[in-house]
C-alpha positions as MATLAB code, in Angstrom:
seq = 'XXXXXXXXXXXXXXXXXXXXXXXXXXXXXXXXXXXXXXXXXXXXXXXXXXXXXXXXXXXXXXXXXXXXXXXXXXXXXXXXXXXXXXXXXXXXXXXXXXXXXXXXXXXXXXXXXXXXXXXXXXXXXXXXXXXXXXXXXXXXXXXXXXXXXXXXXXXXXXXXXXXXXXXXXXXXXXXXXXXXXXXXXXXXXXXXXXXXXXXXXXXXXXXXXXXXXXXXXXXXXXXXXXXXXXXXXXXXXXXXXXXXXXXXXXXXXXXXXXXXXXXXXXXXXXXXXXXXXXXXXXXXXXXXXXXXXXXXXXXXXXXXXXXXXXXXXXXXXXXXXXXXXXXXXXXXXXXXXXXXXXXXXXXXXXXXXXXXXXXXXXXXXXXXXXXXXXXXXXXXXXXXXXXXXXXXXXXXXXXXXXXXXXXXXXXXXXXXXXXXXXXXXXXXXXXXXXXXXXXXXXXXXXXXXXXXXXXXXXXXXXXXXXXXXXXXXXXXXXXXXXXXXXXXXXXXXXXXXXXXXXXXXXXXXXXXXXXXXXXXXXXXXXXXXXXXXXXXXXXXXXXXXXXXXXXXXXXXXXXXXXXXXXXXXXXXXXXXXXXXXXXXXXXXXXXX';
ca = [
      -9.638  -21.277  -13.016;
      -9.778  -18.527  -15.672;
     -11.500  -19.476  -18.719;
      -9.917  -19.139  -22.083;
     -11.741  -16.971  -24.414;
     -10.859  -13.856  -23.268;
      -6.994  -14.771  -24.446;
      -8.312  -16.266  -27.391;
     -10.385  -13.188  -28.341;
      -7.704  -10.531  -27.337;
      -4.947  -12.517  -29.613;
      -7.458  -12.842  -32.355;
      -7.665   -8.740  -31.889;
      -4.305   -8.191  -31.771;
      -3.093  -10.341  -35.489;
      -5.853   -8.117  -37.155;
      -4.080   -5.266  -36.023;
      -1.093   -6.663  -37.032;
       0.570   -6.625  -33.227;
       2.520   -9.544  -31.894;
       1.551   -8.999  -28.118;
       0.303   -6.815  -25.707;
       1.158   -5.449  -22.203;
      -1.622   -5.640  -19.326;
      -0.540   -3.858  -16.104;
      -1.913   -3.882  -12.948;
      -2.723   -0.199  -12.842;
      -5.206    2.635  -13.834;
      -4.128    5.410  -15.105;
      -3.960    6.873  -11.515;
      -1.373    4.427  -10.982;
      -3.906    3.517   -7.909;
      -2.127    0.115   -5.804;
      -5.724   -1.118   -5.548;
      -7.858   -0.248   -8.558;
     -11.440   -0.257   -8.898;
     -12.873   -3.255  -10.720;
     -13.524   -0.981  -13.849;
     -10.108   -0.434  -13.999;
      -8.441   -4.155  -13.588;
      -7.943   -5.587  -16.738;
      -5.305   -7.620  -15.396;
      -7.809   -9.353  -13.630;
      -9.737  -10.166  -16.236;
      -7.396  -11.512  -18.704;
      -5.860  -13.660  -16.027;
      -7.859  -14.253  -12.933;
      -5.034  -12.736  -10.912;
      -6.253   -9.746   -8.178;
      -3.072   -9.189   -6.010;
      -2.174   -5.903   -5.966;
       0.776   -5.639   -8.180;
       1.857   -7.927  -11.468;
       1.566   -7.387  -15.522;
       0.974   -9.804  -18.278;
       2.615  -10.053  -21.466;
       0.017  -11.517  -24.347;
       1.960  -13.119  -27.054;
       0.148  -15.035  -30.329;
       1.472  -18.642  -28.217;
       2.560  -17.545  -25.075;
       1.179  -15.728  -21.979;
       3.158  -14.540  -18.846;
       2.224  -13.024  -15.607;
       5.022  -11.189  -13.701;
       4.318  -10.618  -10.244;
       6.478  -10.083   -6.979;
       7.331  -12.166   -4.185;
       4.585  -11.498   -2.627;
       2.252  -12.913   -4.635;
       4.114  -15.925   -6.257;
       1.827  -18.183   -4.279;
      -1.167  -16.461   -4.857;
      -0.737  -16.389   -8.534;
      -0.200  -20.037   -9.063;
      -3.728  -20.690   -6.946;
      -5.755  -18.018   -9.134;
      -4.344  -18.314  -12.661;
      -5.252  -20.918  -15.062;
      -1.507  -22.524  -15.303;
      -1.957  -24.146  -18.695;
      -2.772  -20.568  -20.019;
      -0.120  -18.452  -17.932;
       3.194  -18.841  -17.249;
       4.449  -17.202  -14.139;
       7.323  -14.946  -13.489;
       8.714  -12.772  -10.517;
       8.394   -8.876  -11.219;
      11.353   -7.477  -10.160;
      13.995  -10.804  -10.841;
      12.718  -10.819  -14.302;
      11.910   -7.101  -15.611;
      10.093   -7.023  -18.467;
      12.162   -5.358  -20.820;
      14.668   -7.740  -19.995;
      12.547  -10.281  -20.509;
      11.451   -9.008  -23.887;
      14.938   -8.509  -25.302;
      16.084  -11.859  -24.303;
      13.391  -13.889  -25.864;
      12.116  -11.630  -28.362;
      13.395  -10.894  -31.890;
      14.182   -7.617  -32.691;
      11.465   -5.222  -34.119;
       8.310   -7.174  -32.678;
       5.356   -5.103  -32.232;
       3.905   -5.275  -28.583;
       1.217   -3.086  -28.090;
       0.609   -1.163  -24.548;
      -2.005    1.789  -23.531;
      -0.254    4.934  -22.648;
      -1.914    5.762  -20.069;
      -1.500    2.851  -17.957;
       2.302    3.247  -18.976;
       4.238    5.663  -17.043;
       7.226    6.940  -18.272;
      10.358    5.747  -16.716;
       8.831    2.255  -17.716;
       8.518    3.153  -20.803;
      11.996    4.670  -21.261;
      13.114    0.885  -20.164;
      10.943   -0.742  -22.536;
      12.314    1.138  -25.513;
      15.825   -1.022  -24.593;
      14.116   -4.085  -25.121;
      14.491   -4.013  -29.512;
      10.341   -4.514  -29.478;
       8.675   -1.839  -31.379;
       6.520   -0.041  -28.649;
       3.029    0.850  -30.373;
       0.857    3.099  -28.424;
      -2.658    2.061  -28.491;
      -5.416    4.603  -26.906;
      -8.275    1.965  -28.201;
      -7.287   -0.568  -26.402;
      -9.075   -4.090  -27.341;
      -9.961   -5.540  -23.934;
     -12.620   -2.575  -23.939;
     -14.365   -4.108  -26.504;
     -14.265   -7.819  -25.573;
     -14.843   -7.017  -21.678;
     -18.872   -6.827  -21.886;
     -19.647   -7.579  -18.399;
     -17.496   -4.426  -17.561;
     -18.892   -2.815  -14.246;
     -19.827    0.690  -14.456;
     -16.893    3.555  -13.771;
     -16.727    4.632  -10.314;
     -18.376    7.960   -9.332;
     -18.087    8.526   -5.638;
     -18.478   11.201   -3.545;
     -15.823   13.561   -2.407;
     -16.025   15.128    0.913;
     -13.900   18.372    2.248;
     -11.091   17.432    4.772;
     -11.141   20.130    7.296;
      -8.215   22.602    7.622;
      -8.746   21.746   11.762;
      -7.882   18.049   10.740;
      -5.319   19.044    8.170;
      -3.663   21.423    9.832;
      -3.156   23.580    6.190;
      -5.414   25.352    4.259;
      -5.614   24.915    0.848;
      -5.051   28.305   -0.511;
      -1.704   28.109    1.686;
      -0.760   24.605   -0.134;
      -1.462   26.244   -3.699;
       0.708   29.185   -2.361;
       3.017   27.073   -1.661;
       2.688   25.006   -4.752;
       3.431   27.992   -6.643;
       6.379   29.596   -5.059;
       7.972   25.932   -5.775;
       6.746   25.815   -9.271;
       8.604   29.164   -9.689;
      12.081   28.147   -8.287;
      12.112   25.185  -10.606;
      11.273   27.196  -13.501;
       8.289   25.647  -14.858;
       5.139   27.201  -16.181;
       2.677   23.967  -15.055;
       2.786   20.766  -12.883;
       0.318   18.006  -14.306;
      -0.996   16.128  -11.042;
      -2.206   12.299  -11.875;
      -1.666   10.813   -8.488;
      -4.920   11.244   -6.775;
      -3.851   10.814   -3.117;
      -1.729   14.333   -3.939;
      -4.847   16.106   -5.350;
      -6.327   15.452   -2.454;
      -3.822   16.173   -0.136;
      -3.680   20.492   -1.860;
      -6.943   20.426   -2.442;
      -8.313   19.311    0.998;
     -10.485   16.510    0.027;
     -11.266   13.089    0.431;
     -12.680   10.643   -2.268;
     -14.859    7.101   -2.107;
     -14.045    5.665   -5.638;
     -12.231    2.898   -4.354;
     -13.043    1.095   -1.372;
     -10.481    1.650    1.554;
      -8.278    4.002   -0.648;
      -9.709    7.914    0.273;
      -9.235    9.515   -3.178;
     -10.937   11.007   -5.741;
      -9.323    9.506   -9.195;
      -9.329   13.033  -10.598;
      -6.349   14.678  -12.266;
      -5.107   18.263  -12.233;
      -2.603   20.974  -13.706;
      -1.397   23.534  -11.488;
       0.031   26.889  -12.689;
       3.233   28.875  -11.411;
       0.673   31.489  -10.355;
      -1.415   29.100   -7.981;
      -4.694   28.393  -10.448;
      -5.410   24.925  -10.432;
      -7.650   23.102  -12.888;
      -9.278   20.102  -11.397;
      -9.826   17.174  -13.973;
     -13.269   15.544  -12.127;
     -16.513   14.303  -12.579;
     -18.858   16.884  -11.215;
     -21.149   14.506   -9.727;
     -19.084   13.955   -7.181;
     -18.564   17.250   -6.119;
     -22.315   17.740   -4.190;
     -20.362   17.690   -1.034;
     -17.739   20.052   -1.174;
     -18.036   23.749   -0.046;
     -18.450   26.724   -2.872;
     -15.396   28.458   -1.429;
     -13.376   25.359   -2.746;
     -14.962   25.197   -6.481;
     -15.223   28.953   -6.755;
     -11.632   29.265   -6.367;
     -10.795   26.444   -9.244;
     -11.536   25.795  -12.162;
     -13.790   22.048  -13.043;
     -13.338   20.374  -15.835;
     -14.028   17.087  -17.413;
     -11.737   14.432  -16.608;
     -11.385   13.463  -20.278;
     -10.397   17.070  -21.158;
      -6.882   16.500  -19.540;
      -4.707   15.760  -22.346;
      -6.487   18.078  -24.458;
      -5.562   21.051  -22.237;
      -2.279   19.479  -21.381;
      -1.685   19.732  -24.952;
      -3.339   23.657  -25.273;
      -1.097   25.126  -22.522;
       1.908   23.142  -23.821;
       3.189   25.614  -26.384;
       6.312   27.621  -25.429;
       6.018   26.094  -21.712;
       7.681   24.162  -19.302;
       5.854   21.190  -17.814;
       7.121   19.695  -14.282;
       6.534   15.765  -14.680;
       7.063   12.395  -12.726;
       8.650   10.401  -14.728;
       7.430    7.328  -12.159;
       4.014    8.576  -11.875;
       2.827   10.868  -14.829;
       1.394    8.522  -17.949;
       3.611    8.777  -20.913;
       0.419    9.668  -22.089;
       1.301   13.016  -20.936;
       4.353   13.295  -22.028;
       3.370   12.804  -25.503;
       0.579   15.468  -25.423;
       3.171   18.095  -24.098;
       5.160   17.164  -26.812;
       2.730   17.231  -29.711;
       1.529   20.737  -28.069;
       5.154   21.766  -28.455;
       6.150   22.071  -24.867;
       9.285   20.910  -22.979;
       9.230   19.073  -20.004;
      10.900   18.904  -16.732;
      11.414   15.399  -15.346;
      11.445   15.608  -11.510;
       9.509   14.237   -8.698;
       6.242   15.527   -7.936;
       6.885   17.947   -5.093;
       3.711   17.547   -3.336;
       4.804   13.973   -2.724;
       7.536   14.762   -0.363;
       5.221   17.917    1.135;
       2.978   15.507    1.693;
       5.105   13.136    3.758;
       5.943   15.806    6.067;
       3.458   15.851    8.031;
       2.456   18.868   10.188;
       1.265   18.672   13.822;
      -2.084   18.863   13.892;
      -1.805   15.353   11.055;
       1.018   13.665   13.770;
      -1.714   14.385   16.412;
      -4.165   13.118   13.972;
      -2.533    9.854   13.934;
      -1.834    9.548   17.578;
      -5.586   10.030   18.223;
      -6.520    7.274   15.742;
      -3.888    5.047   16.914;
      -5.212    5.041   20.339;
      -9.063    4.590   19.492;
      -7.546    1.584   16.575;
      -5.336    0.156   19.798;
      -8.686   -0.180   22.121;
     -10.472   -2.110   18.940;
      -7.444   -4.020   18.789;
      -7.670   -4.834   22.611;
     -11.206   -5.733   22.433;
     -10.694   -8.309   19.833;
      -7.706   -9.955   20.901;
      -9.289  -10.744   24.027;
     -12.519  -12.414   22.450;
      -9.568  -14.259   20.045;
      -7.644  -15.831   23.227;
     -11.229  -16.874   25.314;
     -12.672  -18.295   22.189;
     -10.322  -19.553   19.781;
      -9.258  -22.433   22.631;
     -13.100  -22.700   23.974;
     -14.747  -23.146   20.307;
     -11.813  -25.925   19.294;
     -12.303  -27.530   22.131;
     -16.582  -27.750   21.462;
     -15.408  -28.932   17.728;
     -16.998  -24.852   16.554;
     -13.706  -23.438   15.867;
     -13.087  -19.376   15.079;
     -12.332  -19.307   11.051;
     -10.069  -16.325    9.410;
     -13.478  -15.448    8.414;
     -15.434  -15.083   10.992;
     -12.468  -13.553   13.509;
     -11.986  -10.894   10.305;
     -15.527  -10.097   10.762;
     -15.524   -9.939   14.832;
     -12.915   -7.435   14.353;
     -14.063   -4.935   12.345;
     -17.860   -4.811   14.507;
     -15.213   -3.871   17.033;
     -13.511   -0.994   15.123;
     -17.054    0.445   13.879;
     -17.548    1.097   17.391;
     -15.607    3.855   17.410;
     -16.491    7.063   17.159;
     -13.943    8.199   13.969;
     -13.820    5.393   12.216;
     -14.807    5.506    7.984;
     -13.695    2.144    6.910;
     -10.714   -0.170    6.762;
      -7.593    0.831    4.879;
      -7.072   -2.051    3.099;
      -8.553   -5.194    3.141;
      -7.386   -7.818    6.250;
      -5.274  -10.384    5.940;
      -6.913  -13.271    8.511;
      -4.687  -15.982    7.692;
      -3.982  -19.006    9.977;
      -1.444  -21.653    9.381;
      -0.396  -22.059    6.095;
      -2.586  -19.380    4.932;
      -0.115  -17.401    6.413;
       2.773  -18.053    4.017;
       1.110  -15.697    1.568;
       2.240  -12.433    2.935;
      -1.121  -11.025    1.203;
      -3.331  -13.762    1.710;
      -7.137  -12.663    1.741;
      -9.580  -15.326    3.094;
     -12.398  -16.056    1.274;
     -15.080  -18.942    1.446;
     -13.396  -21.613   -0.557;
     -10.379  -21.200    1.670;
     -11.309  -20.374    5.200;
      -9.894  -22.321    7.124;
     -10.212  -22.639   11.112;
      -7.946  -21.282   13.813;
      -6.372  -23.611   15.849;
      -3.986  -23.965   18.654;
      -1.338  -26.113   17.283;
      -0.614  -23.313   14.644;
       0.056  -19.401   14.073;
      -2.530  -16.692   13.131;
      -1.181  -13.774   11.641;
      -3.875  -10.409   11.274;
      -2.505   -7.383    9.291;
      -5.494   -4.894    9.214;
      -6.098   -1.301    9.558;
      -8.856    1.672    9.355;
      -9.231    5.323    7.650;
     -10.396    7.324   10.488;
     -11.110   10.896   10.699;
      -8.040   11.975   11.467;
      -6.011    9.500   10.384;
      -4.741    5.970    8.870;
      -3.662    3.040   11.184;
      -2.252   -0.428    9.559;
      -0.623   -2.820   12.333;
      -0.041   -6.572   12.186;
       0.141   -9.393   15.366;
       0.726  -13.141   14.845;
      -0.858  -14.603   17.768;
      -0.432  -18.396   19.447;
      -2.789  -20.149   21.634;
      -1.245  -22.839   22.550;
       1.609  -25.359   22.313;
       4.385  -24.564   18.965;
       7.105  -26.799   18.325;
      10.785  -25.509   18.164;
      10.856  -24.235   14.635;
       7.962  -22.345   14.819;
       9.020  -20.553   18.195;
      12.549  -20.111   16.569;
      11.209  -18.564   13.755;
       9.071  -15.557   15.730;
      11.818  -15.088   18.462;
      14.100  -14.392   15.257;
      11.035  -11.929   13.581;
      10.253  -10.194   17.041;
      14.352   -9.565   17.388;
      14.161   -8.155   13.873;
      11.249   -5.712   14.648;
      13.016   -4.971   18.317;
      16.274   -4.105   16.460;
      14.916   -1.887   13.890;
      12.111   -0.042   16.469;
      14.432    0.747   19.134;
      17.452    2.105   16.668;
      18.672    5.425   16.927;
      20.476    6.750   13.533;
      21.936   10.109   11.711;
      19.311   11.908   10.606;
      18.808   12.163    6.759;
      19.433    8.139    6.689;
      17.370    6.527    4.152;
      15.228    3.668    4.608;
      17.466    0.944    2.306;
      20.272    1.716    5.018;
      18.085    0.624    7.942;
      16.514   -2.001    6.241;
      19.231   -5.076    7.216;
      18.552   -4.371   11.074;
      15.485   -6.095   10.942;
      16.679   -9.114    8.583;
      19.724   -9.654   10.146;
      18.523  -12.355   13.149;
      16.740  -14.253   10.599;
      19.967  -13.527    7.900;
      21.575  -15.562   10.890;
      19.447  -18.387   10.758;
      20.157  -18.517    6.659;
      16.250  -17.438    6.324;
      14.393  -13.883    5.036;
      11.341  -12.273    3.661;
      10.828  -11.126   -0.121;
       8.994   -8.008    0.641;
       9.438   -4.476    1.885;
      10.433   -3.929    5.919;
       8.336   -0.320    5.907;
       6.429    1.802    4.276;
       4.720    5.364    4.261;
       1.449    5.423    5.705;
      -1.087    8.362    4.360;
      -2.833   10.554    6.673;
      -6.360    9.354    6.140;
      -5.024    8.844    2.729;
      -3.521    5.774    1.076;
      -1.763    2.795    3.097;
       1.361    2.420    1.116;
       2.281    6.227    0.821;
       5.391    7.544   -1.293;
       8.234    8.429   -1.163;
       9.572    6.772    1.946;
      10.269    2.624    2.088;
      12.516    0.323    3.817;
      13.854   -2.256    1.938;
      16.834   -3.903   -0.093;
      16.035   -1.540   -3.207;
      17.946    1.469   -2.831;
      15.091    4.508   -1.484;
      16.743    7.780   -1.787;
      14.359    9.899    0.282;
      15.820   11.043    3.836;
      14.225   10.338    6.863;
      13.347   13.274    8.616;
      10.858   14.012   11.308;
       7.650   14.015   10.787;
       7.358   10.636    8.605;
       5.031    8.283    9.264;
       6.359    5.025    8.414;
       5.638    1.025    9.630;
       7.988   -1.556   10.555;
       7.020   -5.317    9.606;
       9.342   -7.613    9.053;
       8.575  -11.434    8.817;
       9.572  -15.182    7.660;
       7.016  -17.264    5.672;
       6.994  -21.038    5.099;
       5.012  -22.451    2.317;
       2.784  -24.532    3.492;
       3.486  -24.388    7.249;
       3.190  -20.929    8.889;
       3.570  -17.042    8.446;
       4.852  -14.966   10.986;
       4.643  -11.021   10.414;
       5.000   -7.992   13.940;
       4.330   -4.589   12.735;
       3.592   -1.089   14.229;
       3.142    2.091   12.508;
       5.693    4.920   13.804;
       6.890    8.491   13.526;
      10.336    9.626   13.150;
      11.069   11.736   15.961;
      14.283   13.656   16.852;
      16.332   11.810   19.691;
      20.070   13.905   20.114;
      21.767   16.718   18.189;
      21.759   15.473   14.716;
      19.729   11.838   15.428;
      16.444   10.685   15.073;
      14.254    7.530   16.143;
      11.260    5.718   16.035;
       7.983    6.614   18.751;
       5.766    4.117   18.228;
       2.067    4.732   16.964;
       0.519    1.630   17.029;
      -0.582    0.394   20.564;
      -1.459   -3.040   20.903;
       0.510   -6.044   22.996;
       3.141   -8.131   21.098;
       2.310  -11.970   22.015;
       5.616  -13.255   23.439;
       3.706  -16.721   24.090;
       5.901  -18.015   21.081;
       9.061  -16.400   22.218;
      12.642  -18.102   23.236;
      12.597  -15.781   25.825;
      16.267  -16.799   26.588;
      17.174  -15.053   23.501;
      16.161  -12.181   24.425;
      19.117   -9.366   25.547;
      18.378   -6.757   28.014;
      17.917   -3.970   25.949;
      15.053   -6.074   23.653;
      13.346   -6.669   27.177;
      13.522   -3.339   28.452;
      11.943   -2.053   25.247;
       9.137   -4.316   25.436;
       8.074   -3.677   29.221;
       8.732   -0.028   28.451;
       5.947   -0.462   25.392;
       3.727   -3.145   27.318;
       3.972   -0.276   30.262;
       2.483    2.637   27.474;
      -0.088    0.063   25.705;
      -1.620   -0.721   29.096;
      -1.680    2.844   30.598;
      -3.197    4.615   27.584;
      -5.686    1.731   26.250;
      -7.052    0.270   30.098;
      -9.303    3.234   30.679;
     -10.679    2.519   26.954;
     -11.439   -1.180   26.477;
     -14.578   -3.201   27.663;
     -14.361   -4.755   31.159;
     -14.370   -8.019   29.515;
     -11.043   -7.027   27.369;
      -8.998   -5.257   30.604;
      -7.713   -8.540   32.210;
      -6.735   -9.853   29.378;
      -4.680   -6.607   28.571;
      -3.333   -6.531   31.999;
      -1.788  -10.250   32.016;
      -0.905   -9.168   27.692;
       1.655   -6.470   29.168;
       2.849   -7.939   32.402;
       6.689   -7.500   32.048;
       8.590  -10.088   30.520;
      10.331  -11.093   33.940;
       6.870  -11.653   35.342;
       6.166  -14.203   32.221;
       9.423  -16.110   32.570;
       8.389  -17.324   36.008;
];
C-alpha cells in the first residue's frame, strides 16, 4: 500500500502557501494516455497507475476519481485509509467541488496538465482556481526518474503515403480558411503524423513529446530536445525551425500580439491560452484539424494496416495453438500456463516477425477473475494460473512498421457452466451485431454503440467502458476523434477510419469476457458504409450456445473463419496449421 508521507508533505506544502487543496491528474502536459514515469505524479501521490483518474488533495481529505474501468484496480493499489475513491465521469470534479466545497476555497492545479475545456468547468465549481507553474510534488518527489529523451526516427513517405511538405501545405491552406495566423500543436501523436516521424519516449506509444506552432504560411517551429533528433534526415530539420521545448510559451507569447491563435480547447494546456493572452492575442477555439486529417487515412496507411494485421494474425495463430496443447497438458502434470508466462510466449512469437517494433500497449493476460478488471495487468504478486474450469481473456497488440494492431480473444479449454457460456454467447452476439451492420454513412459512433449492448441489455447486464475506438497508424492505440460509446461522439464515420469493436461483460470476482477486432470503414451501397475486418484470428465458439445463434451471425462467422484460414495457413508453423484448420471449421461442422 502507498505510504503516507508524500500526502503528509504535499499538505504541509500546500497550508504554507496558503492553498486548501490541490488537483493531480493523470496526464503530462502532452495529454499522453500512458505517461512516462517522469511524468505520473498521480502515481506517486497515490499508488494508482491505470491509465486515466485524478486526485483531489484536501488539508483532511483525499479522493481519487477514476472510471469504470479501473474501480477495481484502484481499490487493490491505493492505500484506502488515505484515499477515498470515486468514479470519473458519475462524479465530475467540478461537481464534486461545488457540492462539498464552500465557496471561494483555494485549490491549486498546474496549467499545463490542465487543458482548457476542464478548466472552463472548474471555474463553475465556486473554488478559487490558482494556477501554480512550481508545482510542490517537484520538490518532495526526490527519487524522480530522469526525463525521457528518446530517439526519433523518420517515417517514410512510402509507408505514409504523404510527404511532409504536402501535409504543411495542406496545414496551411486550412489555417488560411479559418482565419488564423498560428496553430499551437501539443498532441504529440499529430506532430508526428505532419512531420513524418516516429518517437521512443514512452514505451509502446510512437511519439516524440515535442510541441509545435505552425504558421498560415506553412513554417513550422518544432518545440524538441535536439538529442533526439540524430536520426532524422537534414532535408527534414533544414526545412524547420528547432527549438527548445521550454521555449514554447515564450514564443507562444512573442507571436501572440495582433494574431489569431487556432486552439483545442480539449487538448491545448490552458497554459497556452494564458500566454496568448498575456502576449495580447485572440484565440480561436476549434478542434485541431490535423486530428481528423489524421484519421483519414490514405491508401498506402489502410494497406499498411492490412499488411500488419496479417503478419499480427499468424503470431496470433502460433500462440493460440501452443495455449490449447499446453494449457490442458501442464494442468493436468500440476505445471500450469500462468497470465505470465502465456504473456511472455506470445510476444517471442510476435518478435518473429519481420516488422514488428514493440507492443502497443501493454497485454492484458488475465484468467478468471483477473478478468473482471477490463485493464487488468498481471504482475508477480498476482499471477495466477490458467485453468480449464475458467475463462482467459488476452487483449494485446504491436507497433509494426507499417502499422498498429490491438485485438482481444477470451479463450476456454474446457468444461463452463451455464452462466459463463450465457454470458459469451450474449458478448459474441454483441460483437456479430455491431461487425456485420451496414449504416448511413456520416453515422457517428454513439449511434452504433447500443448494437453491441443490446443482447446483454436483454439479459439486464452491460459493460462500463467504450465499444470502439480509433486505432493510430503506427501511432497511438486509442486514437482521436472517433469512439463508440454511450457519450455522445460527434465525428462522422467515413471511410477510411480505422476503428475496433470490443464489447464485453465482467463479473467481479468470477470471469471477464471481452471479442474484439480492429476494422476499417469501407463503403458498402450508394450512400452506406460497413465494417471489413482487419484483425485475423479465430473467435473460440467452444463457449458458445450455439442454438442462439441466427443464420445471419453463422454465416458471418464461417465467412470470417473461411478468410482467417485462407490468408494465415500458408503463414503459421506446421505445428500451429491443424489447430487453425479445426479453429475455423464452419459452425455446422462444430455442432455435430
Amino acid at each position: 500500500m502507498q505510504h503516507t508521507s508524500p500526502l503528509a508533505t504535499l499538505r504541509s506544502l500546500l497550508k504554507e502557501r496558503e492553498l486548501d487543496g490541490m488537483l493531480i491528474p493523470r496526464t503530462d502536459a502532452y495529454q499522453s494516455e500512458y505517461c512516462a514515469r517522469f511524468d505520473d505524479k498521480l502515481e506517486f501521490i497515490s499508488g494508482f497507475d491505470g491509465s486515466a483518474g485524478l486526485a483531489l488533495i484536501l488539508a483532511d481529505r483525499a479522493l481519487l476519481f477514476v472510471d469504470g474501468r479501473y474501480q477495481v484496480q484502484a481499490r487493490q493499489q491505493v492505500n484506502l485509509s488515505e484515499f477515498e475513491i470515486h468514479h470519473l465521469h458519475d462524479e465530475p470534479i467540478h461537481i464534486w467541488l461545488h457540492d462539498n466545497l464552500p465557496a471561494g476555497k483555494r485549490i491549486a492545479f498546474e496549467p499545463m496538465l490542465m487543458v482548457n475545456s476542464q478548466y472552463e468547468s472548474l471555474r463553475t465549481s465556486g473554488c478559487d482556481l490558482v494556477a501554480v507553474n512550481d508545482d510542490p510534488i517537484n520538490s518532495i518527489w526526490t527519487t524522480r526518474p530522469a526525463a525521457p529523451r528518446g530517439a526519433i526516427r523518420q517515417m517514410p513517405d512510402e509507408i505514409s503515403g504523404e510527404s511532409t511538405e504536402s501535409k504543411c501545405t495542406r496545414m496551411a491552406q486550412a489555417l488560411a480558411q479559418k482565419g488564423v495566423d498560428y496553430l499551437a500543436l501539443t498532441l504529440p501523436d499529430n506532430i508526428a503524423w505532419l512531420l513524418n516521424v516516429r518517437g521512443s519516449d514512452i514505451p509502446t506509444s510512437p511519439v516524440p513529446l515535442s510541441f509545435a506552432l505552425v504558421k498560415n504560411d506553412g513554417a513550422v517551429e518544432w518545440f524538441v530536445d535536439e538529442a533526439k533528433l540524430q536520426q532524422l534526415d537534414s532535408s527534414l530539420l533544414d526545412s524547420i525551425h528547432i527549438q527548445k521545448p521550454d521555449a514554447f510559451l515564450a514564443r507562444c507569447q512573442q507571436h501572440a500580439t495582433g494574431k489569431r491563435f487556432l486552439l483545442d480547447a480539449d487538448n491545448a494546456p490552458v497554459a497556452v491560452r494564458f500566454a496568448v493572452e498575456t502576449g495580447g492575442g485572440e484565440i480561436e477555439w476549434q478542434t485541431d484539424p490535423i486530428t481528423l486529417m489524421k484519421a483519414n487515412k490514405n491508401s498506402t496507411e489502410l494497406e499498411g494496416y492490412r499488411t500488419s494485421h496479417i503478419e499480427d494474425g499468424a503470431a496470433w495463430v502460433n500462440f493460440l495453438a501452443w495455449l490449447n496443447h499446453e494449457v490442458p497438458l501442464r494442468e493436468a502434470t500440476g505445471n500450469p500456463i500462468t497470465e505470465l508466462e502465456a504473456q511472455e510466449k506470445q510476444l517471442a512469437f510476435r518478435q518473429q516477425c519481420d516488422n514488428f517494433l514493440e507492443q502497443s500497449f501493454g497485454t492484458i493476460s488475465a484468467a478468471a477473475g483477473n478478468a473482471a478488471m477490463c485493464h487488468y495487468h498481471s504482475a508477480p504478486e498476482t499471477n495466477v494460473a490458467i485453468t480449464s474450469n475458467q475463462f482467459y481473456l488476452n487483449d494485446s497488440g504491436g507497433q509494426y512498421f507499417n502499422g498498429t494492431t490491438d485485438a482481444t480473444r477470451t479463450l476456454n479449454f474446457g468444461q463452463l457452466d451455464a452462466q459463463h457460456r450465457l454470458h459469451y454467447t450474449a458478448v459474441l452476439k454483441g460483437f456479430l451485431s455491431l461487425i456485420s451492420l451496414q449504416f448511413p454513412q456520416g453515422t457517428q459512433g454513439h449511434q452504433l454503440d447500443a448494437f453491441a449492448r443490446r443482447p446483454l441489455w436483454e439479459l439486464g447486464l452491460d459493460y462500463d467502458h467504450g465499444t470502439g475506438h480509433g486505432v493510430g497508424h503506427c501511432l497511438l492505440i486509442h486514437e482521436n476523434p472517433h469512439r463508440m460509446a454511450k457519450k455522445v461522439n460527434p465525428w462522422p464515420m467515413l471511410p477510411g477510419n480505422v476503428i475496433t469493436i470490443e464489447p464485453g461483460y465482467y463479473l467481479a470476482g468470477s470471469h471477464g469476457i471481452r471479442i474484439e477486432n480492429q476494422v476499417e470503414v469501407i463503403e458498402s451501397q450508394p450512400g452506406f458504409c460497413k465494417f471489413a475486418s482487419l484483425t485475423l484470428i479465430p473467435i473460440d465458439l467452444s463457449a458458445v450456445e450455439l442454438s442462439l445463434l441466427n443464420v445471419q451471425e453463422i454465416a458471418w462467422l464461417d465467412d470470417y473463419h473461411q478468410q482467417v484460414r485462407e490468408i494465415l495457413s500458408p503463414l503459421v508453423s506446421s505445428d500451429a496449421r491443424p489447430w487453425l484448420i479445426e479453429a475455423t471449421a464452419p459452425v455446422k461442422t462444430q455442432r455435430t
